[in-house]
N, C-alpha and C positions, 0 to 999 in steps of 0.2 A: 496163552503164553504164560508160563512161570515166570514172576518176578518177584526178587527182591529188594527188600530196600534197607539202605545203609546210611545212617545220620552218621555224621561229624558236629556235637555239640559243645565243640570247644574254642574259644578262639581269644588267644593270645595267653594260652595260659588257664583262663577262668569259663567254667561253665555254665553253659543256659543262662548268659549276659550277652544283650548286645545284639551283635548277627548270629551270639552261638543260641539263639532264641529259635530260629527262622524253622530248623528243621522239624522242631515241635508245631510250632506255628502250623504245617503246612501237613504233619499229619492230623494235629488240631481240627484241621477245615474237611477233615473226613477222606483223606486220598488215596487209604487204603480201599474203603468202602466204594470207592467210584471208580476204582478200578476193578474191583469184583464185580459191579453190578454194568460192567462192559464184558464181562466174562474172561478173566483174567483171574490167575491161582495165584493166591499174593501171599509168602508167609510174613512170619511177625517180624517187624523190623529190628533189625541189630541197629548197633550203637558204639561206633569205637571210645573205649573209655578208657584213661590212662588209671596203672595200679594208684594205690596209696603210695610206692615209692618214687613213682613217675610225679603224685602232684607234688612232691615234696622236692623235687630239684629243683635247681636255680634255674631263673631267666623262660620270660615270655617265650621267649622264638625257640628257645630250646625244647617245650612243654609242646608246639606247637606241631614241632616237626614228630616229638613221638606220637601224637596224635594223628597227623598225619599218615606215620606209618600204618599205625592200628589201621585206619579209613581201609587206605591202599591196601590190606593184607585180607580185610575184609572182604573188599569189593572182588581180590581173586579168588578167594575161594568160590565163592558165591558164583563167579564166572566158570569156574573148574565144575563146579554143579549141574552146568548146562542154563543158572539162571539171565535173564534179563536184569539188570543191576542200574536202580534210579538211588543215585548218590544224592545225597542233602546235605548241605551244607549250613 
């Protein structure tokens, strides 16, 4: 199976604080590597990440949803590929 994988390291605003930690965390723990070694074609994980003008707007929830977006835009293409898509959040 083709999969890929798609972090969301953002949350509320601020990066890789918090629970926007988790999705490192969990490639951290080798998950790419235990999925290839079950025979599965894994490419390199994407990252939705807002521009420098995105972290520069106002308001948490605001920063949240355009990261959001990015995820979501992500994950379709990635689906439009043909792949298997393990979202992280």
């Amino acid at each position: 199976m083709n999969i890929a994988i798609v972090t969301l390291p953002w949350r509320l605003g601020t990066r890789g604080v918090e629970h926007g930690r988790g999705a490192d965390a969990i490639l951290d723990a080798e998950l790419v590597d235990r999925l290839i070694d079950n025979g599965h074609r894994v490419g390199t994980p994407t990252s939705a990440e807002l521009t420098p003008a995105e972290q520069k707007q106002y308001g948490a929830w605001h920063k949240t949803g355009l990261a959001n977006n990015h995820f979501a835009h992500l994950i379709a293409e990635e689906r439009r590929e043909g792949n298997f898509v393990i979202g992280l959040e």
